[in-house]
Structure formats: C-alpha cells, structure tokens
C-alpha positions in Angstrom: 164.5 133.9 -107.9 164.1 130.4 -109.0 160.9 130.6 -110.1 161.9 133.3 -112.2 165.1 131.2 -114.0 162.5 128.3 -114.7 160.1 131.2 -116.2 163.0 132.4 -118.1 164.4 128.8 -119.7 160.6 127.7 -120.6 159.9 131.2 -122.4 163.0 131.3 -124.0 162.1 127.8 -125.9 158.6 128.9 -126.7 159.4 131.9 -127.6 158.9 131.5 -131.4 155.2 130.1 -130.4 154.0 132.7 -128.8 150.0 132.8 -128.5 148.3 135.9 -128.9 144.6 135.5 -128.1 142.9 138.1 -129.7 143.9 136.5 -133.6 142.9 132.7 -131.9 139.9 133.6 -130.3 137.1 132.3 -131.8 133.9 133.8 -131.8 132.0 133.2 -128.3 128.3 131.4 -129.0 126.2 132.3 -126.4 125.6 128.9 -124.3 123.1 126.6 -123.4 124.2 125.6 -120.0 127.3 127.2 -118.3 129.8 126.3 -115.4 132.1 128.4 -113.9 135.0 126.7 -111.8 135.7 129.1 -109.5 139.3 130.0 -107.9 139.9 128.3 -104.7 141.1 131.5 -102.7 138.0 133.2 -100.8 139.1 136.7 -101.6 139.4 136.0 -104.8 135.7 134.9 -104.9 134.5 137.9 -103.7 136.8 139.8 -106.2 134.8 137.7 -108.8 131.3 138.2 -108.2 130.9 141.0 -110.3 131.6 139.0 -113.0 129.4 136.2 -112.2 126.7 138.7 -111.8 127.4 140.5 -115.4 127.7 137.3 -117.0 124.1 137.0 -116.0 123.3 140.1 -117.6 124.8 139.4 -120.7 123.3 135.9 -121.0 119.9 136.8 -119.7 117.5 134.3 -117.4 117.0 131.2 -120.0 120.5 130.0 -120.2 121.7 128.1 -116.9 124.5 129.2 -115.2 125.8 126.9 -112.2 129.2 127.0 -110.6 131.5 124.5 -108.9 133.8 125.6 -105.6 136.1 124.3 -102.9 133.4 123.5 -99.7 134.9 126.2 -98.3 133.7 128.8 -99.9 130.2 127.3 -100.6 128.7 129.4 -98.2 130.0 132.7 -99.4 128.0 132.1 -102.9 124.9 129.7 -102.2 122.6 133.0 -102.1 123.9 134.3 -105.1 120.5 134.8 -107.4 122.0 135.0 -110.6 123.3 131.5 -110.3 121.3 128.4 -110.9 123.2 125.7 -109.2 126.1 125.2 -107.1 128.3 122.1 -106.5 130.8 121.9 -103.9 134.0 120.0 -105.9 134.5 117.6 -102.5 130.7 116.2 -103.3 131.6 115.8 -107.3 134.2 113.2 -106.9 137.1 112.1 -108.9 134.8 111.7 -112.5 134.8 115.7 -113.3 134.2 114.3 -116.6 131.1 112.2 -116.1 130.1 115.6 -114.4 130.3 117.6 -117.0 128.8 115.3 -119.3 125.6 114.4 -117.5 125.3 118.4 -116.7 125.4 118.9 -120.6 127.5 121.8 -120.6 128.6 123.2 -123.2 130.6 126.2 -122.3 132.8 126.7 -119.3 135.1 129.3 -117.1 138.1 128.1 -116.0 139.7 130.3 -113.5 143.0 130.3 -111.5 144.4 127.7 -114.0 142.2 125.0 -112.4 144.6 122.2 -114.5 142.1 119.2 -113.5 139.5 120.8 -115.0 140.4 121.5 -118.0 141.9 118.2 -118.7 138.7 117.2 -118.1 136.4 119.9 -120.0 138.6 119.1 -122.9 137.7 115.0 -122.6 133.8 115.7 -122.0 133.5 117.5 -125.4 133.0 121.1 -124.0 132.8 122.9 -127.0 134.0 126.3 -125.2 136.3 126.3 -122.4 137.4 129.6 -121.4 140.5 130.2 -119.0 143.1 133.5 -118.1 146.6 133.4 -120.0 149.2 133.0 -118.2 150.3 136.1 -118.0 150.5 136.2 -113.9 153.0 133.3 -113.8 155.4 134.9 -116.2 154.5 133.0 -119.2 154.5 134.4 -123.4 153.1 130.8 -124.4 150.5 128.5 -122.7 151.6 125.9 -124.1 149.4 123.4 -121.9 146.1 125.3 -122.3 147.0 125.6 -126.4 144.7 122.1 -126.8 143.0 122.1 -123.2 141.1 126.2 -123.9 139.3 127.0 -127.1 138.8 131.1 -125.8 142.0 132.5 -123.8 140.7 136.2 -122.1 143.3 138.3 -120.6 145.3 137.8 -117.5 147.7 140.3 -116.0 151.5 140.1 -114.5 152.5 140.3 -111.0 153.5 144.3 -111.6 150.3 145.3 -113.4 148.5 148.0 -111.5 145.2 147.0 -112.8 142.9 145.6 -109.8 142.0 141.9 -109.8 138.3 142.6 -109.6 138.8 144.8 -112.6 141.1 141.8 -114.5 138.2 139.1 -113.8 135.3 141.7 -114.9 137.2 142.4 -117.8 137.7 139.0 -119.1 133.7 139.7 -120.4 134.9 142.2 -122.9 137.6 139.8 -124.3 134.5 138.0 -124.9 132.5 140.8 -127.0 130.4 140.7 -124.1 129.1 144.1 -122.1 129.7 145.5 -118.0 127.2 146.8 -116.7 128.1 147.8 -113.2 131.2 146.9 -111.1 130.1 146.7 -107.3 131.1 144.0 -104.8 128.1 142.6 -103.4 127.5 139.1 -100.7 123.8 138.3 -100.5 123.2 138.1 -96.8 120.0 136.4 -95.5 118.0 137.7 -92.2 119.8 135.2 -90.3 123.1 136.3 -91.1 122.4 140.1 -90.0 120.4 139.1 -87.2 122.9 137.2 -85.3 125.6 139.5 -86.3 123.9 142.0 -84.7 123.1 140.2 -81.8 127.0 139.5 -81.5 127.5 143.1 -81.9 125.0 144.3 -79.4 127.4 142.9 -76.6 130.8 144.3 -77.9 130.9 148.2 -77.2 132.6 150.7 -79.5 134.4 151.5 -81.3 135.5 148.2 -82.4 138.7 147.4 -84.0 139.2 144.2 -85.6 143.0 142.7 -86.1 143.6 139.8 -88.8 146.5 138.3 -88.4 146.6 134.9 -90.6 146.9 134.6 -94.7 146.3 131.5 -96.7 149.8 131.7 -97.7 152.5 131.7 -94.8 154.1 134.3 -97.2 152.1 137.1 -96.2 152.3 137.2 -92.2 153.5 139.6 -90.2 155.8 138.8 -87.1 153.5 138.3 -84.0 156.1 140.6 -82.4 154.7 143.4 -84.5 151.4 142.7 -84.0 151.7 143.0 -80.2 153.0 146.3 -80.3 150.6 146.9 -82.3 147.7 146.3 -80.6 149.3 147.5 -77.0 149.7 150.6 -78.7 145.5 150.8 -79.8 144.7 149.8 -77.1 146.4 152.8 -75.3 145.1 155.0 -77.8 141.5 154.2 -78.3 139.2 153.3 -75.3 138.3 150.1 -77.9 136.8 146.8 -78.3 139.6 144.3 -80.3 137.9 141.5 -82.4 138.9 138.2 -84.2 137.6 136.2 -86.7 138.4 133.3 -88.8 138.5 129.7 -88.7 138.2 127.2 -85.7 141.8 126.6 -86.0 142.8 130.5 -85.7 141.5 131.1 -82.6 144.6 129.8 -80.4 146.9 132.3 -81.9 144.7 135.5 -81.0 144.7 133.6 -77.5 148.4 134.0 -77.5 148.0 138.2 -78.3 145.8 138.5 -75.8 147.9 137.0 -73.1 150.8 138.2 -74.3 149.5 141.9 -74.4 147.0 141.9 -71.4 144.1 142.9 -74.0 140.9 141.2 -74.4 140.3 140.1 -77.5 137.0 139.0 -78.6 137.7 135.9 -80.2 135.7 134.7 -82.7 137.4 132.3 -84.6 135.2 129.2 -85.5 132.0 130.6 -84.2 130.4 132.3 -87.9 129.8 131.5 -91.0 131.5 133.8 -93.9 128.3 135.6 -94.9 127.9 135.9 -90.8 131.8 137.2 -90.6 130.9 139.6 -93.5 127.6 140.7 -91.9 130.3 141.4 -88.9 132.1 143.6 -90.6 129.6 146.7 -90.8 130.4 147.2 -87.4 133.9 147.5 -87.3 134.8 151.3 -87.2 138.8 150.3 -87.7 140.6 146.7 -88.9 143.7 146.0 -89.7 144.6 142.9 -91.6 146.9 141.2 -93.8 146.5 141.3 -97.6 143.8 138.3 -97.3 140.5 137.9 -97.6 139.6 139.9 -94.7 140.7 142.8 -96.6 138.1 142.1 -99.4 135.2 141.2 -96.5 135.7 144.7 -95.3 135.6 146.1 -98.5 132.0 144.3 -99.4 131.0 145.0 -95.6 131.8 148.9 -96.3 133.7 148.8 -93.2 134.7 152.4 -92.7 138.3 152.1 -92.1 140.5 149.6 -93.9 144.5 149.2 -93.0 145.9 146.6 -95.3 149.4 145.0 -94.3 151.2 143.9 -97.4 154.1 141.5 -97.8 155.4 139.9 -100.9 152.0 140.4 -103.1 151.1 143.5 -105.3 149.5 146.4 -103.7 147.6 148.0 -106.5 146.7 144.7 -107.3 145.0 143.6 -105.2 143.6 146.4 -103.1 140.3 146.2 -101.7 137.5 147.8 -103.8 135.3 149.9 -101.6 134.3 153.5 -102.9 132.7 154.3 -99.4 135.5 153.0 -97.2 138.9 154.7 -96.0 141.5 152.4 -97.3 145.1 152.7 -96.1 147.9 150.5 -97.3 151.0 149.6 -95.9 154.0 148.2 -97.7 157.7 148.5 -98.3 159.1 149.4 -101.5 161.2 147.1 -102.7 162.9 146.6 -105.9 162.1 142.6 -105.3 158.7 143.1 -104.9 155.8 142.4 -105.6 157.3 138.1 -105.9 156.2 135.6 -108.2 156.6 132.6 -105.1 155.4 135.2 -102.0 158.6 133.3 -100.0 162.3 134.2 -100.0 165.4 133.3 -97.4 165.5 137.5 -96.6 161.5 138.2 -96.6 162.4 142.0 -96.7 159.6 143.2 -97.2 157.9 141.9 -94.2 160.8 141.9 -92.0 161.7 145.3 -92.4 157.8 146.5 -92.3 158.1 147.9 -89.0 155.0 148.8 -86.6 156.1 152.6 -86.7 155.2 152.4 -90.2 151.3 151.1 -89.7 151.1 153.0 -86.6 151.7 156.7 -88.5 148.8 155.5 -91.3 146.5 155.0 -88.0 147.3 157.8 -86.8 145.8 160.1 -89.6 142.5 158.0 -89.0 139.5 159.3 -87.1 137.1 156.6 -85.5 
C-alpha cells in the first residue's frame, strides 16, 4: 500500500515527461564486445538464457559476448557456449568502471535495474547501454535511466500475464533483432549427471521433492502447512521425500522431518546448481514455492510440477516446461499479485490452506 502511494506522488509529477521508447530509441549498432549484467535472482537467470542464447544468434561468433553475475549463480552459467567470458561481480571489485573500460565494451544489458551499473556504463563511455523500463515498479517515467540508458526495451507490470521468459526474450525484438527458438536449456557436464545419478541410484521411487524456502521471506508458506502436507504424501504414496538447497536450508527440513516422523533426504549444501538441476530429472512429483526450484524443474522436465504462490504473479512467472505437468496453486485476491511481496494480513498465504494443494495432487498420477 505504501509502495503504491510513493508510485502514485512520483508519477503524478512526471507525468507530463513521460518516456515512450519506441520514438527515443536509437538505432541498435551491432557491437564489438558485449556484457550482459545479469539479474541477481537464480530463477531469473534461468528465465534468461534464452535470451543470452538468441543474442548469440543474432550477433553471430565474431563479436564477444561475456557476462557479469552475483558468485552465486556463477555455476549455473559457466558452461554456457554461447558466452565468451564470465566474471563473478565479488572478483570485479568496487572500479565497475575501470572494468568496463579495460574490457572495451561498447554495448551493454542492464537487467533488473542493476543501478551501480549503469552509473558506471554511463561514466566508462559505453556508447549503448540497454536496460527494462520501469514498467514492473509502477513507473510512466524513468527518470533516472533518461541519462544513465541510451536503448530502453520493454518491461511489463506486476498484472501482465505475459511470462517473464517471454518479457526478457522479447526485449531482442525491441531491438530489431530476430528469436529464433524459445527453450530453457542448463548445459550440464558428465560430472554433473553422473553424480546425480549416483545420488539417485540410492533413493527409491517415486521420489517427491518439497521446497520450502524463497529468496524473499514474502513467499513462504507456514511450516504448519507444510507438515500436513507432507504427512498427508506420505500416507498416500509409498514415496521417497527430497530436499535441496543451500548449506544453510538444511536445518529447517530437519525440523519437517522430526516434526512429521518422515525421512527426508536432505540435501541441502551437498550439490552444486547444475548438480541440483541434474537432480531434478528424477523427481516424479515436487512441490515448491514460486522460487527457483520451480524454474529448475521446468529446465529439468521434471514430470510433475506444483507451484505454491503467495504475493507474486502467477502467469507471470510460471515455469516454462512444454513436457511437464504444471499445477499452480494460489488465492485470488483482489490485492494480489503486490508490488512489495509483504503486508501486515499476508492473505494470500495465510488463507492458502493445505486442502487447497492437496485437491491439485490429487488429480496427479505418479
């Protein structure tokens, strides 16, 4: 609600300013050397690789394209072929502009409003510096990116059905520039597979996979919920539960499985993303917050997918898997989808009861 009243007051003075890209644009010159700053969200990256990988197309194999990303998610996009050279921001530094300068780019993607960035694009000389409007926070006018951005390509608002794979693919065409396919795709190496299947060889099936955590506190589900939940597979399947995530994740599945009397395989800390992805072809059910678990099951082809959703847009951001069964949960609420993902009543998590998933997994065969 507040974020919405500031929205309100600074598009109400910038009204009479308003930017419309397509008439600013300038024609985009096909570049020498290309970076693409990367959002900092690790479904998000996965929602981008198609892009990466028809920018490639469209630019063909002599111009360089590298990209720069939070450590995090190095390891998600280091086997990426169509990409020349990657830089982990924590091994860059503080000089971002010495960077680009010495790199001798001259064109670069700015996405997820990546402020620091773009300050310093803008001071190294970039001569084209592309970036989203601001469309998803709310705002007519960018006011700060009307110096900082020389091409502005389409973003989308909170309510817009349009798919975020779909919005950063599409950014190409604001650019006169062509798609060629749409596919999510992570380039796993031998090692990858290999030990996922080793992993695998010892869990029997069918294997359902819970993922509880989000990136934004926003988007999680009482613990309650999930323990009726998974009492509740547990006495309908003769299944093997399964956790992944980060090293720092794996107490709270500890806490399920006490508190339910179900062993959970915990994997938390123990695989690498393209490892936990590899994991995912095995799955025959998961059930997961809106987070980028949901986006590893869609590049995994994981044949059932239940996505929990809280405060964030459904249609929006709904896995993209042709092959998969994808089931999402949500209430309908006239406050949703947010602009902040946190309010005092939180609704539309708190009144997302387990009946509700539990009817969707009921209609699923595994």
């Amino acid at each position: 609600m507040y974020a919405n009243k500031i929205i309100k007051l600074i598009n109400g003075t910038t009204r009479s300013l308003k930017y419309i890209s397509e008439k600013c644009n300038p024609p985009f010159i096909t570049p020498k050397r290309a970076l693409v700053a990367l959002p900092g969200y690790i479904g998000d990256v996965i929602l981008i690789i198609p892009m990466l990988r028809n920018l490639r197309y469209n630019l063909g194999a002599e111009v360089e394209i590298d990209i720069v990303c939070n450590k995090n998610i190095y390891n998600l996009v280091e086997t990426l072929p169509y990409i020349d050279n990657f830089y982990p921001v924590e091994k860059i530094g503080k000089n971002k502009v010495l960077f680009l300068q010495n790199n001798e780019y001259d064109t670069v993607f700015l996405f997820n409003i990546p402020i620091l960035w773009a300050f310093a694009s803008y001071k190294a000389g970039i001569k084209q510096r592309v970036s989203l409007t601001l469309e998803r926070l709310g705002l007519d006018y960018p006011i700060i990116w009307k110096n900082l951005v020389t091409h502005l390509v389409k973003s989308t608002p909170i309510t817009d059905k349009k798919p975020q794979w779909k919005v950063y693919l599409d950014t190409l065409q604001d650019l006169n520039l062509n798609i060629f396919d749409e596919h999510l795709e992570i380039h796993l190496t031998n090692d990858d597979i290999n030990k996922a299947r080793n992993i695998m060889q010892e869990i029997k099936q069918p294997r359902i996979a819970v993922h509880i955590t989000a990136g934004s506190p926003g988007k999680e589900w009482n613990l309650d919920n999930w323990i009726t939940l998974i009492k509740y597979l547990n006495d309908k399947y003769d299944c093997s539960f399964i956790s992944t995530g980060v090293k720092n994740e794996k107490p709270i599945y500890d806490y399920l499985s006490s508190q339910t009397g179900v062993k959970i395989n915990n994997l938390c800390g123990k695989t690498t993303l393209r490892e936990t992805v590899a994991l995912y072809r095995y799955f025959d059910l998961i059930v997961t917050l809106d987070t980028a678990a949901a986006h590893f099951a869609a590049v995994a082809n994981t044949k059932n997918i239940v996505v929990i959703y809280g405060p964030t847009n459904h249609a929006q951001w709904a896995p993209y898997a042709p092959s998969s069964n994808i089931h999402q949960v949500y209430k309908d609420l006239p406050c949703r989808p947010c602009l902040t993902r946190f309010c005092r009543h939180k609704e539309c998590l708190n009144k997302l009861y387990p009946e509700q998933v539990i009817s969707v997994i009921d209609q699923i065969s595994i």
